[in-house]
N, C-alpha and C positions, 0 to 999 in steps of 0.2 A: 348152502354154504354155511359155516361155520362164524363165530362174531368173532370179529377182527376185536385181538386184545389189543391197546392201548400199551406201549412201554412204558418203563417207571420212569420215574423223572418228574422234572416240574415242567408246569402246561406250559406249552409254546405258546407265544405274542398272537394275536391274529393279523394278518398281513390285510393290506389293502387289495380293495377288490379288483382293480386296475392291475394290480401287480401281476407277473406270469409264475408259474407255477413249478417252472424248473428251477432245483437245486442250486447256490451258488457255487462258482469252481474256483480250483486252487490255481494257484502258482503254477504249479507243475504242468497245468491243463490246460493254459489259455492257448496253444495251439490247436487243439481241437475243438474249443472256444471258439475259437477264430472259424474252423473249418465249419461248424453249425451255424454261427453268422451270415458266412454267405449265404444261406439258406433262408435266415429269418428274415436277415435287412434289404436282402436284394428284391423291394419293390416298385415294380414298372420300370426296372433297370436305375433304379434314382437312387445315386450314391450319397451316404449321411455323411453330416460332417464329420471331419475328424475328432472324436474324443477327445485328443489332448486339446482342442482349442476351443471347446466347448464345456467339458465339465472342469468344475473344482477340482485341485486338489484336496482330497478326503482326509478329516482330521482324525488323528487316533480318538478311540472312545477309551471310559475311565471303565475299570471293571475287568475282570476273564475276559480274552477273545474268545468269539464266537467259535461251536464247534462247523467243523465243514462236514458236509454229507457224505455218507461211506459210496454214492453214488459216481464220486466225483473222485476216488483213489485212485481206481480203473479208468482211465481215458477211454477204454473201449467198453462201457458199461455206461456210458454218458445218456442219458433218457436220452429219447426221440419225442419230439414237440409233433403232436397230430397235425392236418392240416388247417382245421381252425382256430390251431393256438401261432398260427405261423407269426401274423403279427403282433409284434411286441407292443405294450400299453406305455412303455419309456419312450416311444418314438413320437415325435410332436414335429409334425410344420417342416418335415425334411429331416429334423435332429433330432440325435439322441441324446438324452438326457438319462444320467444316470441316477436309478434310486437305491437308497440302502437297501429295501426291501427285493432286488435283484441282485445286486453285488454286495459283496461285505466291504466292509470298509479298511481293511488291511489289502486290498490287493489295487495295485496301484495300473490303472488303465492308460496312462499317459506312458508305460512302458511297452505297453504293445501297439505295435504299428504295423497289422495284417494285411497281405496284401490281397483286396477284393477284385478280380479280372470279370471283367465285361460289365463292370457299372463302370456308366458316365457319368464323370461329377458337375450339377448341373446348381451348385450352393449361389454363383453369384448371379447367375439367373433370378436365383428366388428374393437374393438383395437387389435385383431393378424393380420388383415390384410392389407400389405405394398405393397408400389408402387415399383415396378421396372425397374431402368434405366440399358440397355446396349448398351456397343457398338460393333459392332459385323464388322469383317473383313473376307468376305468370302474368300474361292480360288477362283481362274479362271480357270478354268475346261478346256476351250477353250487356254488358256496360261498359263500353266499349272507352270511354274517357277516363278507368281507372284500371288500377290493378289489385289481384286476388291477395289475399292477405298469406306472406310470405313462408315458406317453410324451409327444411334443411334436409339432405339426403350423404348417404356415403355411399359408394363403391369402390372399384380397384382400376390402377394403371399399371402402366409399366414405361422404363425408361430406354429410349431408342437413341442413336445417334445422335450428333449437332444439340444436347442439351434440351430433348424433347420429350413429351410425356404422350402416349397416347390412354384414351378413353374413349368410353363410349359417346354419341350425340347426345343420346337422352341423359345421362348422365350429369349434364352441364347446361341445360338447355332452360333460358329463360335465366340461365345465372346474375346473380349480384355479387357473390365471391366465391374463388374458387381455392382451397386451399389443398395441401398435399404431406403425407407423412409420411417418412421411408421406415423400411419395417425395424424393429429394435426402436426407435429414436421417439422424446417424447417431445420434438418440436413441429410444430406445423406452420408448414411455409406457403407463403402467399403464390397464386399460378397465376398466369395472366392466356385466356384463350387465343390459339394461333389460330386457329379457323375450323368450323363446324361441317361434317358432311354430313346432312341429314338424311340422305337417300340411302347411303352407305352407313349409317349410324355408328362414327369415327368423329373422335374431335384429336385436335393434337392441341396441346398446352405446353408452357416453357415456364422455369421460377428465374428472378433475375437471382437472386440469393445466391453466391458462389459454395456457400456452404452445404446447400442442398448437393451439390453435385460431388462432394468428396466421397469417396470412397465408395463410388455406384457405379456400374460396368453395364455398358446399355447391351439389351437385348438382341441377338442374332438372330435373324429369322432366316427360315428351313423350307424346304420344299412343299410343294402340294402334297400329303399324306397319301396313299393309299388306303385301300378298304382294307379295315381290322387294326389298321395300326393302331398301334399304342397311344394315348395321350392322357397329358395329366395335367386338368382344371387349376394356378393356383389363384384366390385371390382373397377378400377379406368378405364373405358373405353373414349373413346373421346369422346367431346361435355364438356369436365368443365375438371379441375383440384381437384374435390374434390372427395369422396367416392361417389361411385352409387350403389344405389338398387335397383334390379328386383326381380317382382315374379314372380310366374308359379304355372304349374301343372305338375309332369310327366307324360308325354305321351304316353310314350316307353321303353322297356326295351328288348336289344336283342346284338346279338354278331354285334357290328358296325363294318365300315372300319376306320383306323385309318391315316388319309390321310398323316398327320408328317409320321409317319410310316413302314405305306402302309404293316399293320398287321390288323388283324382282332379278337378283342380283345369284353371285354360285354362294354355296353355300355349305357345311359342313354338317351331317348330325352326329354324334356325339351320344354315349351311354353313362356319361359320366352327370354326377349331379351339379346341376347349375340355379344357384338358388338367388334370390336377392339379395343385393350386396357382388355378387359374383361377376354382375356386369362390367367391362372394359377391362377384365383380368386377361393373361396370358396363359394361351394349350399350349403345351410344350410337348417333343415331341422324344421319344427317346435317346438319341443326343443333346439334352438341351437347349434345343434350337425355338425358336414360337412360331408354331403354325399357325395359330389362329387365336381372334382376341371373343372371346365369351359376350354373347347378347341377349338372346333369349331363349327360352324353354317353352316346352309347351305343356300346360296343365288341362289335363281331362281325365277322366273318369275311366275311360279305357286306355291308356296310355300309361306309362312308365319311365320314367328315366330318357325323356328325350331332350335333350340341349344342341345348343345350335353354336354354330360357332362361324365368325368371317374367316374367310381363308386368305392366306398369307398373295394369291394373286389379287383381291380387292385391296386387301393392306396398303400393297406397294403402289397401286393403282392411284390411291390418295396420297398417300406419301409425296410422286414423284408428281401428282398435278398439283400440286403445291410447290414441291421446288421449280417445279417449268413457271407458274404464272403469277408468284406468289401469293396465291388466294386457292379457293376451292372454287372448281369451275362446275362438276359436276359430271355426271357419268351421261355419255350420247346414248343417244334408245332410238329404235325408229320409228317416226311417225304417224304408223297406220297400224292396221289392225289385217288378220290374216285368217284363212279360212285351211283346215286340212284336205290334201287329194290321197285320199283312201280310196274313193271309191272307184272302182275300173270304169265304169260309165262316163262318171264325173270328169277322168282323163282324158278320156277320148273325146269327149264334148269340147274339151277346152283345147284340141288340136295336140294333147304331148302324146311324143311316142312312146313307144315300152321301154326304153332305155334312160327315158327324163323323169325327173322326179322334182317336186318342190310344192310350194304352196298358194292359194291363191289369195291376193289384195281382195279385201274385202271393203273397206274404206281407209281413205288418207287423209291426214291433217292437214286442213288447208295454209295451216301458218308454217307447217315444218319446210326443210328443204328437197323432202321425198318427194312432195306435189309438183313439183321443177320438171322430173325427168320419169315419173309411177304415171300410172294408170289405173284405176279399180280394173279388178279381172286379169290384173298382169300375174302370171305366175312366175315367182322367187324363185329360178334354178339355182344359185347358188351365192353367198359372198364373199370377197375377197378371195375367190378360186376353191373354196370350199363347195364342194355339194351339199343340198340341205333335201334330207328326205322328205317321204309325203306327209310324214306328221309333225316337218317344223325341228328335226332335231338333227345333230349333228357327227362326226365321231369324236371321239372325245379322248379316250385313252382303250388301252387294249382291254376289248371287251366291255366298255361302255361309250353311251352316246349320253347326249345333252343338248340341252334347246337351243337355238340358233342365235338367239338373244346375246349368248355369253362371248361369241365373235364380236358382237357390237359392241359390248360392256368393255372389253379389253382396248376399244381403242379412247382416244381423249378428245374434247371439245374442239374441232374446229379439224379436225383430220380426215384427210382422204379418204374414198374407200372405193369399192366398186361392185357395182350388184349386176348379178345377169340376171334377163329375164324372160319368157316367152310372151311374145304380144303377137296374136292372129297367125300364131304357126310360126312363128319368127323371133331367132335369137337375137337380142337384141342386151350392149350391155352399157352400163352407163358409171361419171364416173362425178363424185360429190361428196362436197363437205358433211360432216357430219354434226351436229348439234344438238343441244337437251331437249326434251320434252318439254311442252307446256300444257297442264288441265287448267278445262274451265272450272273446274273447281278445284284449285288447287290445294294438295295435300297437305301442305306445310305454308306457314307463314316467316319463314326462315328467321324468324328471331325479332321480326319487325310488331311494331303493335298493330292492332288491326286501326285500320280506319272507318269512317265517321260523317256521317252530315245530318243534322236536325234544323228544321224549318216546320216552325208551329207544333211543336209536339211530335212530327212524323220523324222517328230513327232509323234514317238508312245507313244500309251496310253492306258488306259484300260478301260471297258465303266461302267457307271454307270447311277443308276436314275439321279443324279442332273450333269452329262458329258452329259446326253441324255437333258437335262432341261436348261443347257448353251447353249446346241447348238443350236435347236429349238425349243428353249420358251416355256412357258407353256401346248402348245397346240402339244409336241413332240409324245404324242400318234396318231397323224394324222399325223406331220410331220415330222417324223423320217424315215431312210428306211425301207422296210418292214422285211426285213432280221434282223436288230438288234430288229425290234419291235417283231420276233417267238421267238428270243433269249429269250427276257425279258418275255412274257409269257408262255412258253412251256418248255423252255431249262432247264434241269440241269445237275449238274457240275456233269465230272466223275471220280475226284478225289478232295481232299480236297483243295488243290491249283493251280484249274484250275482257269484263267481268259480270259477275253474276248476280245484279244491284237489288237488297228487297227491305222490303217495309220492316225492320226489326221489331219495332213496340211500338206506340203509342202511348205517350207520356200527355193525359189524359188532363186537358183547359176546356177553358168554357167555346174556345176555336174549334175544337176537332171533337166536339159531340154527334157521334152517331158513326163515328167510327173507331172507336175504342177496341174492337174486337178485331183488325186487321191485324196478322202476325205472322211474319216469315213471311211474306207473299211479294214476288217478282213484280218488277217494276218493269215494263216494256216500255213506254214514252212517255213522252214530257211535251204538253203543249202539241202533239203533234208531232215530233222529230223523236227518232229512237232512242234508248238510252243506250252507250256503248260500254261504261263504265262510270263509277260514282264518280269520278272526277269532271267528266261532264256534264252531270247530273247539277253538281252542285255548281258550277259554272252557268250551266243556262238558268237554275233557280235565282242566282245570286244578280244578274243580270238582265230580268224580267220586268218586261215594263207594262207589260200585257196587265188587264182588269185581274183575271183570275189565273192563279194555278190552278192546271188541269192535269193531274196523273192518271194513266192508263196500268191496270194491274190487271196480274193473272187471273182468270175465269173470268171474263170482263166485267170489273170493277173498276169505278174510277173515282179518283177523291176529288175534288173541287174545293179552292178555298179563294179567297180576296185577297189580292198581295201584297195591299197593304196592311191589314189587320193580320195577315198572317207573319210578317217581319217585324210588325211590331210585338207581337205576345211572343216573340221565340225569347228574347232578351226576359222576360218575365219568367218563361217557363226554364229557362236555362238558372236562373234566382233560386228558383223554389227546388230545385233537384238539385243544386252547389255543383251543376257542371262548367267548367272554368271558358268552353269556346264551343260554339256552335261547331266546327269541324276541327276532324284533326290535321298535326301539324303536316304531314304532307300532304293535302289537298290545299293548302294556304299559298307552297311553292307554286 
């Protein structure tokens, strides 16, 4: 090829890099202007605002007008924009913003009003949704009489009916203040939390400020999604201070783990990027509707682009157990553990015929309401008149199934149900309230501080996921003992206020020499009688009239101390570490 001469003239401006590359149009052309628009700006169906209500009117410049491009005489000689030039660098956060460097400034946009068919305009959508600052003051699980020195976090909400904010649990979780800023506005208004689900990882918040709610059009939420649909992430994540939009496709749709949690709830995956910051934002769905509020992703190494998202049936799930009881009650689970019938043998052992399918009771919580009317060995045919296959799942929609869990998940604390079952060849069905789970070790400490008892130096406490996650870090499923780590997966409670009571530290006096190195280790009795929970613990300590305390600990280990030299150096020892009370305030109750 031959070198492209250069025309005479004087050198053109060089344009920003952001800018797009096609010619500005005349007057004469904004019709076909128009007709190339629907091409550029019709992304994920999400209609921009209107021009005239968003840009300036453009002032004359001093000087010759610009010459216009002989590309732009011919309307039918108009470039074509490839498909990677499709989107425009003017488009920001839903709107278009216009730059010199695309239009000239003698052509007046606020005169064309094109009409775009088959975008939904979804603008006030994107004005319910607000940034959220908090500040969040954890306990100390490891010291357990104070708390972590405080930090601040932001993420995104959005605005629902009845003057409500939803976000995410972790989001707000452990808050000191929770504030809120709607998008455009540079004031931030004080929230006040309506109630936290942490299973569900939802919180709802409310501002009294009548000012916050002018001119905000709460959120409409939309059906379950289908596979592929469309959706687009928005919320305030890092990398800028302003609104951000993602899109996607869905990908997934199945009963997730819920890592805030650490429940097993439906769940949405998502190809769209969901970064931090992005948490408690709204997916919206191509009507403008919200399908699902953004939580987490998943980062590895072989992985991509996976986001997760709650779907609009746990949304309202929360929602409306809140309007029913005014509080968060909490999602019913059932209380046992179950085994698959795959195998043909296995079936026939257990008395089902060929035409019966379901699952076998493997173990049942002794404190739930399943142990009332289950059996181990009883095989689950079906509940609430649903059949449930041999591997525990469901039908779900055409062409997919799902775990039998998500029947449960849908109903609410204290509701009926009815399970059928096979016991020794015999149908047999039963019918029972339904109610939340409880671990012996439980996941979450719902916002409460942990509690507390020291006598003589020995700190006890009771173990939990985030006591297990103080002590050894994130990675306490590897490095915890193995003994608390059978507890957390296998263990349960065999009354309703059983806990898991163990020696935290040793805060080391001239009393408790030669047992300095006791740590994390379970406490079984006291004096001879069980321990059931530190509440009792510290009630028969406190109480004791006996010569010696005598604790019985895991690998049979026992501490022995004097009870009166041991009551009197706690007041000493509680001096020298500036801890304000031997227990904490709810074991005082």
């Amino acid at each position: 090829m031959g070198e492209v001469k250069r025309k005479r003239g004087r050198k053109p401006k060089n344009s920003k890099a952001d800018s797009l590359d096609f010619p500005p149009p005349t007057t004469a052309t904004v019709t076909s202007v128009a007709m190339v628009m629907d091409d550029v700006f019709s992304v994920s169906n999400v209609e921009l605002m209107d021009p005239a209500s968003t840009s300036k009117p453009h002032q004359n410049r001093r000087g010759r007008p610009k010459k216009l491009s002989k590309h732009l005489e011919n309307p039918d000689k108009f470039p074509q924009l490839s498909p990677s030039r499709r989107g425009p660098r003017g488009v920001e956060n839903g709107e278009f913003t216009a730059s010199g460097d695309v239009f000239p400034s003698d052509i007046a946009l606020e005169r064309v009003q094109p009409e775009w068919p088959g975008i939904v305009r979804v603008v006030p959508a994107m004005d319910a949704v607000v940034k959220v600052f908090c500040v969040h003051t954890e306990p100390n699980f490891s010291l357990p009489w104070q708390r972590k020195r405080q930090y601040s976090s932001s993420s995104s909400g959005f605005v629902i009916g009845g003057r409500r904010v939803l976000t995410n649990a972790h989001s707000v979780e452990h808050h000191t203040q929770v504030k809120l800023k709607k998008r455009g506005s540079d004031t931030k208004y004080l929230a006040t939390v309506l109630a936290i689900g942490t299973e569900c990882d939802i919180a709802m918040l409310t501002v009294d400020d009548d000012e916050f709610w002018v001119g905000v059009s709460p959120v409409e939420f939309g059906e379950l999604p289908a596979l592929q649909d469309a959706v687009t992430v928005v919320g305030y994540p890092i990398g800028g201070d302003t609104i951000s939009v993602t899109s996607g496709v869905v990908s997934r749709i199945e009963i997730l783990s819920y890592v805030h949690g650490s429940t097993e709830l439906l769940g949405l995956q998502i190809d769209a990027a969901i970064n931090s910051g992005n948490s408690g934002g709204p997916a919206f769905n191509d009507k403008g509707n919200c399908v699902g509020i953004a939580f987490q992703s998943l980062k590895h190494e072989d992985a991509e682009n996976i986001g997760y998202v709650i779907p609009t049936p746990v949304i309202l799930h929360f929602i409306r157990d809140y309007e029913k009881n005014g509080a968060y009650t909490g999602f019913p689970i059932l209380g046992l553990e179950w085994q698959k019938m795959e195998n043909p043998d296995l079936c026939e052992a257990m008395g089902m015929k060929k035409d019966q399918k379901g699952v076998r009771i493997r173990r049942i919580d002794p404190t739930g309401p399943e142990s009332k009317v289950l059996k181990p060995s009883d095989i689950i045919l079906g509940f609430d008149g649903v059949d449930i296959a041999n591997d525990g799942t469901v039908p779900f929609r055409h062409g997919e199934r799902i775990g039998f869990s998500y029947l449960v998940s849908q109903k609410y604390t204290g509701d009926s149900a009815t399970i059928k079952v096979l016991r020794n060849s015999e149908t047999l069905s039963f019918n029972y309230q339904l109610a939340t789970y409880r671990r012996l070790i439980p996941a979450h400490n719902e916002g409460k501080p942990p509690s507390y008892y020291i006598i003589a130096g020995f700190v006890f406490s009771t173990v939990s996921v985030p006591y297990l996650r103080s002590e050894y870090g994130k990675d306490y499923e590897y490095e915890a003992p193995v003994k608390l780590l059978d507890k957390l997966l296998h263990s349960m409670p065999q009354s309703p206020d059983e806990q898991l009571v163990v020696v935290s530290q040793v805060l080391v006096a001239d009393i408790n020499i030669g047992y300095e190195d006791i740590v994390n280790t379970q406490v079984l009795a006291f004096n001879g009688k069980p321990v059931k929970n530190l509440k009792s613990l510290a009630n028969m300590v406190e109480s004791c009239d006996d010569e010696f305390l005598k604790f019985d600990l895991e690998y049979q280990q026992i501490v022995v101390l004097r009870t009166s030299t041991a009551k009197a150096a706690t007041l000493d020892i509680l001096a020298t570490h500036c801890i304000p009370s031997a227990m904490s305030n709810d074991l005082k109750t």
